[in-house]
N, C-alpha and C positions, 0 to 999 in steps of 0.2 A: 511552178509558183513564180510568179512576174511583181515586182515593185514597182511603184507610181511615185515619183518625187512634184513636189510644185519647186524646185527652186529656181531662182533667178540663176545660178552660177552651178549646174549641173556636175561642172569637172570636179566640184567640192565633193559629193555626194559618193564620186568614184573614188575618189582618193580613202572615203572612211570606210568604202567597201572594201579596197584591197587591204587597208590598215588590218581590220576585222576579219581576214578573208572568207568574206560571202560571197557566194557564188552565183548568185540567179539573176538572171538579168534584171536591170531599171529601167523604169522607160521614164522618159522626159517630160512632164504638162506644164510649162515653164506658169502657160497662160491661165491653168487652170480649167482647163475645158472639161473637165468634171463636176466645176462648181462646188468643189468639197470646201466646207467653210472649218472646218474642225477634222484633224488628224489625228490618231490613226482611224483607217474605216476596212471594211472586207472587203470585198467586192467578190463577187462569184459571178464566172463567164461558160455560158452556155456552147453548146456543139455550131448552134447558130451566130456566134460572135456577141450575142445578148448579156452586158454587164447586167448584173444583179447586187442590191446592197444587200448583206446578211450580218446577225448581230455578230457581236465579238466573240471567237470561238475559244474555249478553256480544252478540249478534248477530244480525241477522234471521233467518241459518237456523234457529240454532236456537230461537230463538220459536217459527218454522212448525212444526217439529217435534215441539216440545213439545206446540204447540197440536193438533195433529194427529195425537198420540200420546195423551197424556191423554184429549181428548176423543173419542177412540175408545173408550174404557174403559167398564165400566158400574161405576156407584160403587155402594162396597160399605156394606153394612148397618151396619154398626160404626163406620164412621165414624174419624178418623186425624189426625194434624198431620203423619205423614213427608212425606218429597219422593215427589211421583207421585201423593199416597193424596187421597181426599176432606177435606174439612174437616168440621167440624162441623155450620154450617149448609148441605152436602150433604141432610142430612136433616130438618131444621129452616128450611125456607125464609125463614120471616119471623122469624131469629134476627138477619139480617141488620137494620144500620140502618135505616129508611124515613120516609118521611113519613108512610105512612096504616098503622096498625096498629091491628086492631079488638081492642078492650076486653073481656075476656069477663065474663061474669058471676064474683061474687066466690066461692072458692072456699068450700065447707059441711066440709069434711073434711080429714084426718088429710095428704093426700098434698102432701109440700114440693114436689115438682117445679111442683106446679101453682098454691100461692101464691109462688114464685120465677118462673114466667109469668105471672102475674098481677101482682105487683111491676113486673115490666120492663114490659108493656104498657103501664102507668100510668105509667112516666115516660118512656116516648115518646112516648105520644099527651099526658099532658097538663102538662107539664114541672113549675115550680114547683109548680101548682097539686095538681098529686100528689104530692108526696114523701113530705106526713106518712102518705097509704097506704099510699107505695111502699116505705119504710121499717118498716112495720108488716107487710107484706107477706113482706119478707124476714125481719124478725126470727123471725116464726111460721115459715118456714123453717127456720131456722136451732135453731128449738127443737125441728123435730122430726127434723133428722137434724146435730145439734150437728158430727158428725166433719166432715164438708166436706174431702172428700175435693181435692189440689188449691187448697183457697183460694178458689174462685172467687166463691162467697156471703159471704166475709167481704171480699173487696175490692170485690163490689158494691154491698154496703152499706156500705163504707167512703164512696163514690162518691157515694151516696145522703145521706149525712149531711154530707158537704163541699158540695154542692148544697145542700142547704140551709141550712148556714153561708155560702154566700157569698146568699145571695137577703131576701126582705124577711121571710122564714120564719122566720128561725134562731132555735134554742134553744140557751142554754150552755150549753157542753162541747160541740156538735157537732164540732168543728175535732177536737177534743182525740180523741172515740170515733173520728172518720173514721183520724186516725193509727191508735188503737189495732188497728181492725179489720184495717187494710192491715198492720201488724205481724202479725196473726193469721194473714192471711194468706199471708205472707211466711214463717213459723214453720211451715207448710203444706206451703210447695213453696220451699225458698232458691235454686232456682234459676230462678225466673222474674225475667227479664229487667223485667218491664212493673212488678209488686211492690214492687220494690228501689227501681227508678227514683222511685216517685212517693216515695214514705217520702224519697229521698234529696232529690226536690227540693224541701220543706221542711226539710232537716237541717240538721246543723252541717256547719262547710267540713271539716273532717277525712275526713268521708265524701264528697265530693262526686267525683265525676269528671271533673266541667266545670261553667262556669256555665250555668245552664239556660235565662233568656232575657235574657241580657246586651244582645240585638240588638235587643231590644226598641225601645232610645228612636232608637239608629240608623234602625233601618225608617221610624218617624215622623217623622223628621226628613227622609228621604229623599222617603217620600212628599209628603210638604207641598212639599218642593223641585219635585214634579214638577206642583204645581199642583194636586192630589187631597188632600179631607180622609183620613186613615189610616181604617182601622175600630176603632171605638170597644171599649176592653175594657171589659167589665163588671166587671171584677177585674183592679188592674194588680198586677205582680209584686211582691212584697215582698224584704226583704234577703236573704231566705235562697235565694230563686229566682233572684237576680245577683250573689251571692257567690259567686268564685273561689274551687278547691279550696285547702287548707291541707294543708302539706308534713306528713308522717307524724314526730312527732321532731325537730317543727322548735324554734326558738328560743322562749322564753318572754318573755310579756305583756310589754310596756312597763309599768314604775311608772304604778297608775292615776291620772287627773286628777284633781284635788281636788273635793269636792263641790258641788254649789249650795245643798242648805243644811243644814250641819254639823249647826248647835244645833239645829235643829227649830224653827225658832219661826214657820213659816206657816201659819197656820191649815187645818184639817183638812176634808176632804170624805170623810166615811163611804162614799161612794158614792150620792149623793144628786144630786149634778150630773152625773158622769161614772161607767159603769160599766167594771169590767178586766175583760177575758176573758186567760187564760194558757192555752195550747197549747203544751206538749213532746213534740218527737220526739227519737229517738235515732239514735243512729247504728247500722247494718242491719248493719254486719261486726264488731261487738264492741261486746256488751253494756254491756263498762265504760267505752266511749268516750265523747266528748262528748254532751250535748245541744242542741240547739237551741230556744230561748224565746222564743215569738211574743207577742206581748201587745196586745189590741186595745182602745181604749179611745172609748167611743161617749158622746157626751152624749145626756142622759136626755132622753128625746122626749116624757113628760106634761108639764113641767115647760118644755118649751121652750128648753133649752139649749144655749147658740150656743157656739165657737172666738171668742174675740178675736182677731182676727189683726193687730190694731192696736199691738199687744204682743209679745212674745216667744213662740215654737214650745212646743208641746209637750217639756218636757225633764224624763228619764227617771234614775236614778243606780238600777243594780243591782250587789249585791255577794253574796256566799259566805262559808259559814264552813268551818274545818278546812282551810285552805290551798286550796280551791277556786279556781278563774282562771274571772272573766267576761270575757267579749271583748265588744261593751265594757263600759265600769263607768259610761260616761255619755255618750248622744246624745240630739239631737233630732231632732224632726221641721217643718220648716220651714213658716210660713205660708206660702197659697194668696195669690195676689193682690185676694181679696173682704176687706170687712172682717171680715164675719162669715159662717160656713159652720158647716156639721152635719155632715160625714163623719165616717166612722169612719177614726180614726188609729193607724197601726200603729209596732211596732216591734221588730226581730228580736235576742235575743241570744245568743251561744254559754257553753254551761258546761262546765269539765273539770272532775271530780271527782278529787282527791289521791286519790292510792295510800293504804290504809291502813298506818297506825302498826305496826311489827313486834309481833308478839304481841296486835294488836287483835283483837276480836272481832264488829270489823262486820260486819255480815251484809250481804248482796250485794242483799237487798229493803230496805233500812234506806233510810228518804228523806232527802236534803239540800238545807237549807229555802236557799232563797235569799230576802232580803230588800231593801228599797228602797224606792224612792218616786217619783210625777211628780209635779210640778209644768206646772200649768197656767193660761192665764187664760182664763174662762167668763162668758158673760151670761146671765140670766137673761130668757127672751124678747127681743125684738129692741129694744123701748126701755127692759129692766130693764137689774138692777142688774149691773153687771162686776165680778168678783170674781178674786183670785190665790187661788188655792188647791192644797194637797199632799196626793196619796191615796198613803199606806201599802200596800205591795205585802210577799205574800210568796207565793213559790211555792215545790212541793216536788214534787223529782223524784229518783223512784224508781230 
């Protein structure tokens, strides 16, 4: 028995394994190359490598049955997601996950199907180190048959572009396009199951359905209890990915906490020590509903610039104009136990945008700028200068 996960962040997947300890291998489809829009599904694989879908099995008979029914069939040319029918890669053998998939030469011409195989090959066989092809690979796709029938090439490049926001690659905006496309996608086919989910698991709590890896620090804790290090995320969850859903209609903000610093008067970091990256998703079941505002802030790596951790966290104060509500209007992010570290520091916030004013004429593409500021303390290489400083933020979401 083999598992199939779609997640973006696979090493999560291993870690609930060993928490649970299950033992059967996973295999990876980060891209979805199964095209499963809705999870869980069966799959039955033949002596010939032949996936087969079969219903959801309650019982040994009918396992055998199935198995022995299905696999009696000769799968047909067309290819199917129904119950009984082939899948996809029925005909596509090495659509499936794998370790060894050969690289073909780069495609010379007009045909997407085949710089979209060439794309995926590239980021199976050569992970980070291919994206900026793999990426490039798809876009040329994507130019030449824009409609994207389904979604599938704009949530696989959505995939492609969060990959390389989370690795040592990234360009900004990546985070930001990975949203947009998986929205595109979504806008595609609203009723894919796998779509909705990922857009929701960076969203606002209004859209959420559940928290999506709340079990996270449990498992780690657990494990360590049994005497085993956990496996290491390469990307731990952020607010928005452990944030319980928010009641539809529920009760409004508490009175925001008062500022950290009113007057202005800390001196300014243009962006010169630390850079902000802002990422807004929205919310998948109503346009005008909240968004959610990631914000990552990376000290500048020419320049040598460390966290003080000797000091006070990272602390954030965001607000809205036209009766907007931030959830929140001011957190931190807590020093690590070193004194000084270089990560990149995150921080997740939700916006609701006011109803407009009777007889306004705001347009429903009109942006609302949100404004604000962090304050941080930063060194300048590991025996420079320590500086407090506050970088001016403003984001705007459409």
């Amino acid at each position: 028995m083999l598992g199939v996960i779609e997640e973006q962040h696979p090493e999560r997947a291993r870690l609930f394994l060993q928490w649970k300890q299950m033992g059967w291998p996973l295999l990876v489809d980060s891209l979805n190359l199964l095209e499963v829009p809705v999870v869980p599904i069966t799959l039955l694989v033949d002596e010939q490598g032949r996936a087969r879908r079969a219903p959801r099995l309650r019982n040994p008979e009918a396992i055998e049955k199935a198995v022995r029914g299905v696999l009696a069939e000769e799968p047909s040319e067309e290819g199917s997601v129904e119950e009984g029918e082939p899948v996809r890669s029925g005909r596509e053998p090495d659509a499936l996950p794998q370790r060894a998939v050969a690289v073909p030469l780069r495609p010379e011409g007009d045909d997407a199907a085949a710089w979209r195989d060439y794309g995926r090959r590239l980021f199976l066989t050569r992970g980070p180190a291919g994206l900026d092809d793999a990426i490039a690979s798809y876009e040329k796709a994507l130019e030449l048959e824009a409609e994207d029938p389904g979604g599938w090439a704009h949530f696989r490049l959505g995939v492609l572009y969060r990959a390389r926001y989370d690795s040592s690659g990234r360009r900004e905006g990546d985070f930001q396009t990975a949203v947009d496309l998986w929205q595109a996608a979504l806008d595609r086919d609203p009723n894919n199951y796998i779509f909705r989910r990922r857009i929701q698991q960076y969203g606002p709590r209004l859209d959420k359905p559940y928290p999506f890896y709340d079990w996270v620090e449990t498992a780690r804790s657990e494990v360590r209890a049994r005497g085993v290090e956990p496996v290491e995320l390469a990307v731990l969850p952020g607010g928005a990915e452990l944030a319980d859903p928010a009641e539809r209609g529920g009760a409004k903000a508490a009175t925001p906490p008062a500022q950290p610093d009113p007057k202005g008067r800390i001196l300014r970091d243009p962006g010169e020590l630390v850079t902000v990256e802002a990422t807004v998703v929205p919310d998948t079941a109503r346009p005008e509903g909240p968004r959610q505002i990631h914000l990552a802030f990376r000290p500048v790596e020419p320049r040598k610039v460390h966290w003080n951790n000797e000091a006070e966290g990272l602390t954030v104060w965001l607000d809205a104009a036209d009766g907007a509500r931030v959830t929140p209007h001011r957190t931190m992010v807590p020093n690590p136990p070193e004194t000084l570290s270089r990560e990149t520091r995150r921080l997740d916030f939700e916006v609701q945008s006011s109803e407009p004013a009777r007889g306004s004429e705001r347009s429903g593409d009109e942006a609302l700028t949100l404004s604000g500021y962090a304050l941080y303390y930063v060194c300048e290489d590991i025996d420079g200068t320590c500086l407090y400083r506050r970088q001016d933020l403003t984001v705007e979401v459409r």
